[in-house]
RODO-436222 format. One record per residue (C-alpha): residue in one letter; z, y, x negated; residue number from 1. Coordinates in Angstrom, 2 decimals. Example, Ala and Ser with C-alpha at 12.3 -4.5 7.8 and 13.67 -1.06 7.14 Angstrom:
! residues 2
["A" [7.80 -4.50 -12.30] 1]
["S" [7.14 -1.06 -13.67] 2]
***
This chain:
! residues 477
["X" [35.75 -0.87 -64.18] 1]
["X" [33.23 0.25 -61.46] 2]
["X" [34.55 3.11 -59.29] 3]
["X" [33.94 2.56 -55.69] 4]
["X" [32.08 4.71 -54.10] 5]
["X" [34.11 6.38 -51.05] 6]
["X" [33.72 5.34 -47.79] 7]
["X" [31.26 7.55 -45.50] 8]
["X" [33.73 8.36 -41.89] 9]
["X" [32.59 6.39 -39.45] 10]
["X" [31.04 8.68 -37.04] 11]
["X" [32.96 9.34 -33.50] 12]
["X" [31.88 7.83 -30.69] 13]
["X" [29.17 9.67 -28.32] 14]
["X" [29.39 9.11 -24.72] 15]
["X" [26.19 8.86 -23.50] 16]
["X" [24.40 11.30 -21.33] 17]
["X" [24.09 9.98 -18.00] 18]
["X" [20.36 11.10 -16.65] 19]
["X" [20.34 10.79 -12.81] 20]
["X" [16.98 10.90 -12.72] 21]
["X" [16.19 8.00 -14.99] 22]
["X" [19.22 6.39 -13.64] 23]
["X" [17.75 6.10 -10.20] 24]
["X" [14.41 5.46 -11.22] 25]
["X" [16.06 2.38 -12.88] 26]
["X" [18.02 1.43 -9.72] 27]
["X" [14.92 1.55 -7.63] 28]
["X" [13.12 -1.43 -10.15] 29]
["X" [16.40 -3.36 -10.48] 30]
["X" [16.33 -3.44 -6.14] 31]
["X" [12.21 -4.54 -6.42] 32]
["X" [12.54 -7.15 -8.83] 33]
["X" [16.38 -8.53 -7.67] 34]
["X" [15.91 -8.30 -4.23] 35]
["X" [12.07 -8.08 -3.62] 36]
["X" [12.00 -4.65 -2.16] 37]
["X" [9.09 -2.25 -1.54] 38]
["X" [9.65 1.17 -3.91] 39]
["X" [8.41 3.09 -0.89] 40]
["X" [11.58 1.43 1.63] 41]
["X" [13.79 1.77 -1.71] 42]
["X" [13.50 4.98 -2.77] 43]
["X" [13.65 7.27 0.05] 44]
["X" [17.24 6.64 0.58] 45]
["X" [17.98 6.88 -3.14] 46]
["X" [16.43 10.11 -3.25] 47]
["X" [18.16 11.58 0.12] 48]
["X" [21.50 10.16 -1.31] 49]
["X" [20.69 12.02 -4.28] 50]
["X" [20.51 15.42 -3.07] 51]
["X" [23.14 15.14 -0.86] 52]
["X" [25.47 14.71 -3.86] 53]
["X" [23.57 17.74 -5.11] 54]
["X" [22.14 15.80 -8.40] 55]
["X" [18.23 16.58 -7.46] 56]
["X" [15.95 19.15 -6.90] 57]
["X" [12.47 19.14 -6.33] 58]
["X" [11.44 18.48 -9.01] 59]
["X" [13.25 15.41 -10.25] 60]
["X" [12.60 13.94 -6.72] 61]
["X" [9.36 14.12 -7.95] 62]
["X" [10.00 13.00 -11.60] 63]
["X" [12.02 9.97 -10.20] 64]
["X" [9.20 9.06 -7.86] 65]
["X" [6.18 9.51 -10.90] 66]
["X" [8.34 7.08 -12.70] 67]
["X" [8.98 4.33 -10.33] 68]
["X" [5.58 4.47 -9.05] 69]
["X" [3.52 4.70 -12.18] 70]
["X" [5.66 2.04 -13.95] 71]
["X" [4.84 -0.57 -11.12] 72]
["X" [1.16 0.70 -11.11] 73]
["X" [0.72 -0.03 -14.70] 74]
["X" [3.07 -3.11 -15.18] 75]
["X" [0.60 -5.58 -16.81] 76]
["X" [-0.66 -2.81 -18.81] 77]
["X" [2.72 -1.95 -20.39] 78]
["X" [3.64 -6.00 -20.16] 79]
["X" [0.81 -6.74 -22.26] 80]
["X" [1.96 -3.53 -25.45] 81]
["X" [5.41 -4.30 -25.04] 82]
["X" [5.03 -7.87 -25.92] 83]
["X" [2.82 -6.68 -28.92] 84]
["X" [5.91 -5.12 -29.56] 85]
["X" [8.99 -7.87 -29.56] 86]
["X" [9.10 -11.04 -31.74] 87]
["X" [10.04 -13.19 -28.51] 88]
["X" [8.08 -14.21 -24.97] 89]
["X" [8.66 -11.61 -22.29] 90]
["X" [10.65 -14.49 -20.18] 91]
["X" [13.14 -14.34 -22.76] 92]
["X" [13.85 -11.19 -22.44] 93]
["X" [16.43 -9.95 -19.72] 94]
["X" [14.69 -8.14 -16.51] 95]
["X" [17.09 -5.04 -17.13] 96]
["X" [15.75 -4.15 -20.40] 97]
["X" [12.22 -5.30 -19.65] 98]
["X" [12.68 -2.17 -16.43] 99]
["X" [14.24 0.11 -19.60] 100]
["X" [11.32 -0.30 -21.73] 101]
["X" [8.69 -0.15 -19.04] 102]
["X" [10.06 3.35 -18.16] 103]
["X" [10.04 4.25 -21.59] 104]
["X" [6.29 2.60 -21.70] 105]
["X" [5.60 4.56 -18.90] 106]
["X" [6.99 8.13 -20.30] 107]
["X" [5.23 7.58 -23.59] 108]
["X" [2.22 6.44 -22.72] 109]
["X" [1.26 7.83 -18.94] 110]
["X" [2.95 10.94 -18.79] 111]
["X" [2.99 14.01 -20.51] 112]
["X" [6.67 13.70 -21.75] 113]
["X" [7.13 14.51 -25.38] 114]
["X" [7.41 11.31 -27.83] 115]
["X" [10.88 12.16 -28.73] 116]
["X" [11.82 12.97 -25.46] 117]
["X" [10.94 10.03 -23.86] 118]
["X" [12.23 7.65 -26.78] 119]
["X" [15.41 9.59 -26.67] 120]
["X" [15.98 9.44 -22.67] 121]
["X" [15.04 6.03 -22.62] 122]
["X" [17.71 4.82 -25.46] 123]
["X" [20.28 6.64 -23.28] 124]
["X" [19.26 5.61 -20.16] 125]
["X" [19.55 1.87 -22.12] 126]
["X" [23.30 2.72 -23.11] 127]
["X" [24.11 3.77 -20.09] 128]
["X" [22.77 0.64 -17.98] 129]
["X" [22.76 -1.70 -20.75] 130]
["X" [25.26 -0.63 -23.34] 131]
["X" [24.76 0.09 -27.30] 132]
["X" [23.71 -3.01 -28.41] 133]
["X" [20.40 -3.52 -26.07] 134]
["X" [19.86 -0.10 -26.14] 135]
["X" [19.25 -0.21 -30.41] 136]
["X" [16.98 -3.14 -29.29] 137]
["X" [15.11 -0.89 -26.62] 138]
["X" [15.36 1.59 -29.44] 139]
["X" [13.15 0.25 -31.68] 140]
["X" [10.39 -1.52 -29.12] 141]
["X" [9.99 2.16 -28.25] 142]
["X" [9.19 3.87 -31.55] 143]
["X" [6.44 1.34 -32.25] 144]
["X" [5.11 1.49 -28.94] 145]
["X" [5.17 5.69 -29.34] 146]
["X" [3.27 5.04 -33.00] 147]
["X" [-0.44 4.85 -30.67] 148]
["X" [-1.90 6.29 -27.71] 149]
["X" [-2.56 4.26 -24.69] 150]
["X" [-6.59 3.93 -25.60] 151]
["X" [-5.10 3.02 -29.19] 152]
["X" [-3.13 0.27 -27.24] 153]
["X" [-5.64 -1.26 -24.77] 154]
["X" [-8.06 -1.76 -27.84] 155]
["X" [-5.25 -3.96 -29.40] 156]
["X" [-4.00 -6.02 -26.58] 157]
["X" [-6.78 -6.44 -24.41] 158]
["X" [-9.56 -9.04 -24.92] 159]
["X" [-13.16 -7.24 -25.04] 160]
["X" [-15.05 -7.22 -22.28] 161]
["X" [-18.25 -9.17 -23.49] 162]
["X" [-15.58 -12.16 -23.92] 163]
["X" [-13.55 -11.67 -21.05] 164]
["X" [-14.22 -9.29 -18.08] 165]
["X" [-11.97 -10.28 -15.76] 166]
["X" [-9.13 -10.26 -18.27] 167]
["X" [-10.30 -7.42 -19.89] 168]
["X" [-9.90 -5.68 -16.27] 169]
["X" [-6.81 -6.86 -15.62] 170]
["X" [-4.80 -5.41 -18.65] 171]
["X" [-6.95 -2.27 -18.89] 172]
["X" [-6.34 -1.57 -15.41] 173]
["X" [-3.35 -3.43 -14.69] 174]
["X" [-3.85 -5.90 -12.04] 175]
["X" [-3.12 -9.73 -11.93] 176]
["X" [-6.80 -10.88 -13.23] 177]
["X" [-6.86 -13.70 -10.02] 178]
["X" [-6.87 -9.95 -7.69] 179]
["X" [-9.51 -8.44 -10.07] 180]
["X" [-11.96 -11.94 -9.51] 181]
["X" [-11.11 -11.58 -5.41] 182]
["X" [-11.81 -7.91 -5.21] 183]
["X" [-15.11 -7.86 -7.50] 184]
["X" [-16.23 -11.01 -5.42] 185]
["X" [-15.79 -8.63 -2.28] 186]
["X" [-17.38 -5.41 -3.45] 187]
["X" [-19.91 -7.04 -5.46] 188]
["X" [-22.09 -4.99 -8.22] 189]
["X" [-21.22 -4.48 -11.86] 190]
["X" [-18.66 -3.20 -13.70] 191]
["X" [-18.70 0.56 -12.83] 192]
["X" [-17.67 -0.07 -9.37] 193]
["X" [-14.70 -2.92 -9.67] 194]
["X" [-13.51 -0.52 -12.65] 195]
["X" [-13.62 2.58 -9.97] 196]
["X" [-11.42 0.39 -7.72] 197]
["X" [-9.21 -0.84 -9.83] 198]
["X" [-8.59 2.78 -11.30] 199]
["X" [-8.15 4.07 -7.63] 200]
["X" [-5.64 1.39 -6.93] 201]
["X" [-3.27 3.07 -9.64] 202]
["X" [-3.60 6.85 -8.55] 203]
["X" [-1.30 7.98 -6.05] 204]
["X" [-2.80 7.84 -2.45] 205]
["X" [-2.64 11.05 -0.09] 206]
["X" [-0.57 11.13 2.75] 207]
["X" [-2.60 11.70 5.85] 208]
["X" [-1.25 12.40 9.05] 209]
["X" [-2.28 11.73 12.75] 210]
["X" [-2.45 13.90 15.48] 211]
["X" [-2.14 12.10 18.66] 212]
["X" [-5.17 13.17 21.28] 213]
["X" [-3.22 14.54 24.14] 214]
["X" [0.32 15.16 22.85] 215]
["X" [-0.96 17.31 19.43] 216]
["X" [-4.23 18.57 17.48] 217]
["X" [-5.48 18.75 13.93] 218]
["X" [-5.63 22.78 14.21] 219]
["X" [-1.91 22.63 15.32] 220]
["X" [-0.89 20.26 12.04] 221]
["X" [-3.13 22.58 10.01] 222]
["X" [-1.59 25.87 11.26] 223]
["X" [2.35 24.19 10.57] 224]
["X" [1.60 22.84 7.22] 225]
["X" [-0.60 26.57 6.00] 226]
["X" [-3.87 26.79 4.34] 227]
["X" [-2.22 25.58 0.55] 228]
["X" [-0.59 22.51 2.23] 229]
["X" [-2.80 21.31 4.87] 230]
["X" [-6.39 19.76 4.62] 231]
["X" [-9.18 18.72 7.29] 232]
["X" [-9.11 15.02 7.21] 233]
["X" [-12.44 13.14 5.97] 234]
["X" [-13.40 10.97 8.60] 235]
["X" [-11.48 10.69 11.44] 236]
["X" [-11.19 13.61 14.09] 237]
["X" [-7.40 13.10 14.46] 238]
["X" [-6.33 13.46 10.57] 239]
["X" [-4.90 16.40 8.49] 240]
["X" [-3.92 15.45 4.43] 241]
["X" [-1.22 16.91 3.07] 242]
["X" [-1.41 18.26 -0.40] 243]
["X" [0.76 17.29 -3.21] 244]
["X" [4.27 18.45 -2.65] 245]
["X" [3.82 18.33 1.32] 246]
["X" [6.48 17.15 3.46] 247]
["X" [5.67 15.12 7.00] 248]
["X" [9.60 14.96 8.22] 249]
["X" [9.15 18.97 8.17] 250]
["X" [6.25 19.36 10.60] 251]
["X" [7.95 19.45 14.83] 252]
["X" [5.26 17.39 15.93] 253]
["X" [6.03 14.41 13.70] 254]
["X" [9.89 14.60 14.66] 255]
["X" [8.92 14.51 18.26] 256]
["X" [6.54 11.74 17.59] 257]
["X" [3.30 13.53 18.55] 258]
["X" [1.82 12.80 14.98] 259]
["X" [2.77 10.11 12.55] 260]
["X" [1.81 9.55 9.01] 261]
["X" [-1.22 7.16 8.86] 262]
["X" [-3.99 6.11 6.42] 263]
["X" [-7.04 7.79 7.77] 264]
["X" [-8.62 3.90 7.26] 265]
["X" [-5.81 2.37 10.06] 266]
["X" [-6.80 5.39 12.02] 267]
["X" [-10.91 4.66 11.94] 268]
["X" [-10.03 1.41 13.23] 269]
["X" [-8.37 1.86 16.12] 270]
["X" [-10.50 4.87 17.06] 271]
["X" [-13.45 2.36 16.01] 272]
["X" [-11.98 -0.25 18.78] 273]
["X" [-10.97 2.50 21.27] 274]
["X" [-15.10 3.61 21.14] 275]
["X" [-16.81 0.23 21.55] 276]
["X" [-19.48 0.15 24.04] 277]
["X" [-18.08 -2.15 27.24] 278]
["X" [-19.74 -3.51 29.96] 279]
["X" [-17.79 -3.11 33.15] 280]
["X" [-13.64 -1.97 33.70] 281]
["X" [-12.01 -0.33 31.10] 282]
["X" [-8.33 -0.53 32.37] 283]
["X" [-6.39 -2.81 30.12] 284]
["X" [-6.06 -2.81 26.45] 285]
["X" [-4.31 -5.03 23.88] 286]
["X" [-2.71 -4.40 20.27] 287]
["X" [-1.66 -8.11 19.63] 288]
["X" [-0.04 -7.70 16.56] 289]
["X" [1.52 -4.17 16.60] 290]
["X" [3.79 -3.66 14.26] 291]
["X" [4.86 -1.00 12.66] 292]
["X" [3.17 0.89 15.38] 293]
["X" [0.66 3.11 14.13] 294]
["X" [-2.52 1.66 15.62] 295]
["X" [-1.18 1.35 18.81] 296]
["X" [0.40 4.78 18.84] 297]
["X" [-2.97 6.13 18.18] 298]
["X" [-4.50 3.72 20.70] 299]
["X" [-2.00 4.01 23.94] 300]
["X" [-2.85 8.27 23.11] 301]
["X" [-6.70 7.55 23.44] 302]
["X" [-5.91 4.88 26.64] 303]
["X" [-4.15 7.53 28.35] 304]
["X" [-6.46 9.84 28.30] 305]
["X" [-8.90 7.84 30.06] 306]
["X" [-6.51 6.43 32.52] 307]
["X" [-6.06 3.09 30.55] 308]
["X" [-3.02 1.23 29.69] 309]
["X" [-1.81 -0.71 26.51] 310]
["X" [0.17 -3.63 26.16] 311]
["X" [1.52 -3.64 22.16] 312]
["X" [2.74 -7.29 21.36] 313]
["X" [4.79 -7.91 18.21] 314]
["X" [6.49 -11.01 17.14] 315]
["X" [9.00 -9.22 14.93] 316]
["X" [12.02 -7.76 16.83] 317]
["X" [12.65 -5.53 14.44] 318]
["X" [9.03 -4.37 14.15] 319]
["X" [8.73 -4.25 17.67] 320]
["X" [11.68 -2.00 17.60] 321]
["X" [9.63 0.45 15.32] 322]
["X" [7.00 -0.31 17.99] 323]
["X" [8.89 1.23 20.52] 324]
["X" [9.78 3.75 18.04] 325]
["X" [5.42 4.84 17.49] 326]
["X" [5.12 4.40 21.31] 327]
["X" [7.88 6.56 22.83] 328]
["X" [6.84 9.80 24.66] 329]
["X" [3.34 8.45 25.28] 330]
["X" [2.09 10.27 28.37] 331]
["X" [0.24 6.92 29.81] 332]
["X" [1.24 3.73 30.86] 333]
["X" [2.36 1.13 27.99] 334]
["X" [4.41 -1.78 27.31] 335]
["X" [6.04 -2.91 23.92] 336]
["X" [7.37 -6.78 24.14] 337]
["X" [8.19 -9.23 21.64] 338]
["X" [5.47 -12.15 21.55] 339]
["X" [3.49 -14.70 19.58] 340]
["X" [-0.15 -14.00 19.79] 341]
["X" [-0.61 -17.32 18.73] 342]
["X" [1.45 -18.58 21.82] 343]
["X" [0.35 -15.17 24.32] 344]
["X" [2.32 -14.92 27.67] 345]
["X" [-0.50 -13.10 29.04] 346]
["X" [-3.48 -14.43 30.95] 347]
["X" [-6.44 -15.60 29.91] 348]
["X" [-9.45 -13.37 30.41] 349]
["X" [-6.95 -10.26 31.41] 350]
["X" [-7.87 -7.25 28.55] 351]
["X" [-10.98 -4.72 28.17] 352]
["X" [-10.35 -4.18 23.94] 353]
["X" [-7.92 -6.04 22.08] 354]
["X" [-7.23 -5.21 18.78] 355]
["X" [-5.08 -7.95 15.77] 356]
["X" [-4.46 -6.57 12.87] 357]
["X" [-3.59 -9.42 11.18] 358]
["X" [-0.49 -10.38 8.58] 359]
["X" [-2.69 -10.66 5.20] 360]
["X" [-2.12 -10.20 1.44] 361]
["X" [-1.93 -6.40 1.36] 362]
["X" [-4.80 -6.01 -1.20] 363]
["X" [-6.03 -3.00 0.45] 364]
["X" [-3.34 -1.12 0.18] 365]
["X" [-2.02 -1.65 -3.71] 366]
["X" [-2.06 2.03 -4.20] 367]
["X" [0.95 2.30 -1.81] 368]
["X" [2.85 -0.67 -2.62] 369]
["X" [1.91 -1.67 -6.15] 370]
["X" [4.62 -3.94 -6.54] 371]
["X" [2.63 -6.09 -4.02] 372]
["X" [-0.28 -7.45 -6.83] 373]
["X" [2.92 -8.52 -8.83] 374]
["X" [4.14 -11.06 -5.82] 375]
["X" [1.16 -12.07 -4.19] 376]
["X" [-0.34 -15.27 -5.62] 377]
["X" [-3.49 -17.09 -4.23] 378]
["X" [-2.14 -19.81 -2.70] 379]
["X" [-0.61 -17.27 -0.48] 380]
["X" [-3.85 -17.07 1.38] 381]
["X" [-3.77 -20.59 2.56] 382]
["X" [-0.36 -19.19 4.05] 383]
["X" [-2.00 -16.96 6.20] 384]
["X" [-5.40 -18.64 6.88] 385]
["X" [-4.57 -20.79 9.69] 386]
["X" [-2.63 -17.72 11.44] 387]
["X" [-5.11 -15.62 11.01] 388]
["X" [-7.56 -17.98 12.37] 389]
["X" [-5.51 -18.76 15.25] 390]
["X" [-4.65 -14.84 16.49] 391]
["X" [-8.61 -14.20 16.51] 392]
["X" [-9.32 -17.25 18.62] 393]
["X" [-6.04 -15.96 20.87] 394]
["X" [-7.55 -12.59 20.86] 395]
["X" [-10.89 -13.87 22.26] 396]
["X" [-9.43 -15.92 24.65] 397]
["X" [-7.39 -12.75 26.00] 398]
["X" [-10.69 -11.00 26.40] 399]
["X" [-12.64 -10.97 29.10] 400]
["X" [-16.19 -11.51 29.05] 401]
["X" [-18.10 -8.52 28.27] 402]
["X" [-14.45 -7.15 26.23] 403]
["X" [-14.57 -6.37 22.78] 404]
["X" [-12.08 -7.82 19.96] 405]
["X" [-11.51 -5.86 16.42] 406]
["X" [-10.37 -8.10 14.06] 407]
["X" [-8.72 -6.03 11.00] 408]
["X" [-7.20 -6.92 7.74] 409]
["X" [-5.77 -4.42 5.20] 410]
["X" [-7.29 -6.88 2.74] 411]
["X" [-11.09 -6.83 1.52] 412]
["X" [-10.28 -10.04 -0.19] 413]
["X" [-13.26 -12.41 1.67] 414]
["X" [-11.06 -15.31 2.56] 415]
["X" [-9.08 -12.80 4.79] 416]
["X" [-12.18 -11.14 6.29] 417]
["X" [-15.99 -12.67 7.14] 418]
["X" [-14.97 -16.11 6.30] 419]
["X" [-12.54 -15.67 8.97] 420]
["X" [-14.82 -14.27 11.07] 421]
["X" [-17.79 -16.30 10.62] 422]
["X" [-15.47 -19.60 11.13] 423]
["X" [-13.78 -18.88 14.27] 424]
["X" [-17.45 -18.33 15.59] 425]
["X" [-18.74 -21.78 14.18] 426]
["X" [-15.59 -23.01 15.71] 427]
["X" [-14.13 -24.69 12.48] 428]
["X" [-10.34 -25.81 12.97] 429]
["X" [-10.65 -25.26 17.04] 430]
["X" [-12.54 -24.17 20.12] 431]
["X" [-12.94 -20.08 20.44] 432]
["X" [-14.56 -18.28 23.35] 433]
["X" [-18.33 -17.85 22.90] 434]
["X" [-18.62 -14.08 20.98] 435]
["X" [-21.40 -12.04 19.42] 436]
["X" [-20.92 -9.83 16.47] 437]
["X" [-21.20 -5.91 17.34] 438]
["X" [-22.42 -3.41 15.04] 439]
["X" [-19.37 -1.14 14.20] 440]
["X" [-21.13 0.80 11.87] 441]
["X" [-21.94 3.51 14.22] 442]
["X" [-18.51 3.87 15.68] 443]
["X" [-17.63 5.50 12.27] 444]
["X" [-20.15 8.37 12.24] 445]
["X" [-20.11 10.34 9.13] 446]
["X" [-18.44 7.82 6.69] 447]
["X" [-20.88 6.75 4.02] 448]
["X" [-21.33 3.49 2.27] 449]
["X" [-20.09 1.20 4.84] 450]
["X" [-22.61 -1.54 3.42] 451]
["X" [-25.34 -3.85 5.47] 452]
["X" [-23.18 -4.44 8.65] 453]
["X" [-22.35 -5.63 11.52] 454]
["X" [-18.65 -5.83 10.01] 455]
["X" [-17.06 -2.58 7.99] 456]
["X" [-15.12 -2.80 4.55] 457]
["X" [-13.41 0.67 3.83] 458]
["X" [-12.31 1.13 -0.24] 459]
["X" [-10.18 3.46 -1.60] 460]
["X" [-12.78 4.61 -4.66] 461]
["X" [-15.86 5.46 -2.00] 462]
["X" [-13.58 6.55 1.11] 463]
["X" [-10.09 7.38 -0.07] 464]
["X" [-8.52 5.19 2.25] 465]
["X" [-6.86 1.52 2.15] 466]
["X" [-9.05 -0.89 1.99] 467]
["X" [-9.09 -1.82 5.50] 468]
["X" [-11.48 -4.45 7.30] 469]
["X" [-12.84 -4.08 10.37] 470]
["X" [-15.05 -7.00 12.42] 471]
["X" [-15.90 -5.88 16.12] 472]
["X" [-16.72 -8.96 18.41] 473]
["X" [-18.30 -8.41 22.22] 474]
["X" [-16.97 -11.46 24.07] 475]
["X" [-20.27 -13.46 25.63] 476]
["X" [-18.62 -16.54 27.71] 477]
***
């Protein structure tokens, strides 16, 4: 008779280790896939909520933030190995685990986390959220992932380039490939300078600040922030950058609303509109799609120091609110109201400069909100085509002959930009007001590659700014 070999004691049951970092980082994906939230409105509040409980310090703020950001930067990258990695389509797999394993992805493979490490925080991270039995799942999708390097990776799961660039792109660098065909159509060239985009759309933008002509200076910003934390802006003559570890909310002038964090590209083109040769008055200026404020924050500064006024129009309430917000403590006359510059109360004929930045797709600006190239699709641009189209024609209309329009887009994608343009002049899908194109090359001076005019298309690989479109328009009739 066969002896039985004795039971081993089942081990005890481990708790497991609740990481508030990873926790958070977790809770900040959950809130942008569930409830299509932007990471940079999400995590803020996570983060102050965070330290008030005294869970944070510097450092894990800035651990929690690499993690969200980086994992929705490099998405489709880590989509593409962790489905080399599970015997079942990524739809069948629950969105909580796919956010586990993309943070583990993420640790692995784009930080400098130790394998075991990251494995190990990631499996209790998984308990904790998920419980045991995902997290043995989330477990072992993780150790083969951590068997290669990312290069190791790409090589496997992407399709060559000879056979498939734009596909090839879009894994390697993470990007739906439909974005990758509309921003190579717009820059043009070969592949060194789509792959330069496309890599400067995942690393994490500056912030820039603005110092508001009249109410503060760049030397002022400069002297608050110190020589290790403050640097000369590149382009415009109103912008400091911060380096790494800066923070804006600390500097008085950006309390008191005499400088405000903005992307030295949104500040080029108001200052470009602001400088545009005009023949005749120069009295009354228009922001006809205002919201959040920035633009016209910078612009009422530069109208009230030549004894201009601005009239900011924004058909958002609550974005005229944060209008209000930009505006308040402006030394010269302005006005914030809530309109439709597709349906202006104003007259006809009554402005000097108007400026619409118009709603778009965002593509400029993927290095801030990379979640965005996840949602957008391209039927979205017929969405915004006919509005776009409409608040140029309004914005010519409110012009008076001899006024200049800016039309701007934080989108280099073509559909948004010179086809607009160029069919609101023809006078395809209704009558405009009889314009000429203006040269607004020169109203940048300094900032290279800015292409064969008249119009401007800033990128964040050649300028280190969004990738913000600018058209200038002199009214003729």
């Amino acid at each position: 008779m066969n002896e039985q070999a004795p039971r081993r004691p089942a081990k005890p049951y481990r708790r497991p280790k609740k990481d508030p970092v990873r926790i958070l980082a977790f809770e900040a994906l959950r809130a942008v896939d569930e409830r299509d939230a932007y990471a940079n409105l999400v995590l803020p509040p996570l983060l102050r909520k965070a330290r008030e409980k005294g869970d944070f310090e510097t450092r894990d703020a800035a651990l929690a933030t690499e993690l969200v950001y980086g994992t929705l930067r490099r998405q489709g990258t880590y989509d593409a190995i962790i489905s080399a990695c599970v015997d079942r389509p990524l739809r069948e797999v629950d969105p909580p685990v796919l956010d586990v394993l993309a943070l583990g992805a993420h640790q692995l493979l784009g930080t400098r986390i130790p394998t075991h490490a990251a494995v190990s925080a990631s499996v209790e991270l998984a308990r904790v959220v998920l419980g045991d039995g995902r997290a043995r799942f989330v477990n072992a999708v993780l150790r083969k992932i951590s068997q290669d390097d990312l290069d190791t990776w790409l090589e496997r799961v992407a399709p060559p380039y000879d056979e498939d660039a734009e596909d090839h792109l879009a894994v390697v660098h993470s990007h739906p490939r439909w974005v990758v065909s509309a921003l190579w159509d717009a820059l043009g060239g070969g592949r060194a300078g789509i792959e330069d985009l496309l890599e400067a759309d995942n690393e994490r933008p500056e912030v820039t600040l603005v110092a508001r002509p009249g109410r503060a200076t760049t030397d002022e910003l400069m002297d608050a922030l110190g020589e290790e934390s403050g640097l000369p802006g590149r382009w415009s003559p109103y912008a400091v950058r911060l380096a790494e570890g800066g923070e804006p909310g600390a500097l008085d002038a950006v309390r008191d609303g005499r400088a405000g964090v903005q992307d030295e590209g949104s500040q080029l083109v108001a200052v470009a509109v602001a400088n545009a040769p005009l023949d005749g008055p120069d009295r009354r200026w228009l922001d006809g799609c205002a919201g959040p404020g920035g633009k016209a924050a910078l612009m009422a500064a530069l109208a009230a120091g030549r004894g201009a006024s601005l009239l900011a129009a924004e058909k958002q309430p609550h974005r005229a609110r944060l209008v209000e917000r930009a505006l308040a403590g402006n030394p010269g006359p302005y006005q914030v109201i809530t309109a439709d510059g597709t349906r202006p109360p104003w007259v006809p004929g009554s402005f000097d400069r108007v400026l619409v930045d118009v709603p778009c797709s965002g593509l400029g600006a993927l290095r801030r909100r990379p979640e965005a190239r996840w949602r957008r699709r391209p039927e979205d641009l017929e969405g915004f085509a006919p509005l776009q189209r409409s608040l140029l024609r309004e914005a010519l209309s409110a012009v008076r002959v001899g006024g200049v329009v800016g039309y701007a887009t934080c989108s280099p994608h073509l559909a948004e930009t010179r086809v607009v343009v160029e069919d609101v002049l023809k006078g395809r899908g209704g009558p405009a007001a009889e314009a000429e194109w203006m040269d607004a090359r020169p109203l940048m001076p300094g900032v290279p590659a800015l292409g064969d005019g008249p119009d401007v298309q800033l990128w964040p690989h050649l300028h280190g700014t969004d990738a913000m479109y600018l058209a200038l328009l002199r009214r003729t009739a």
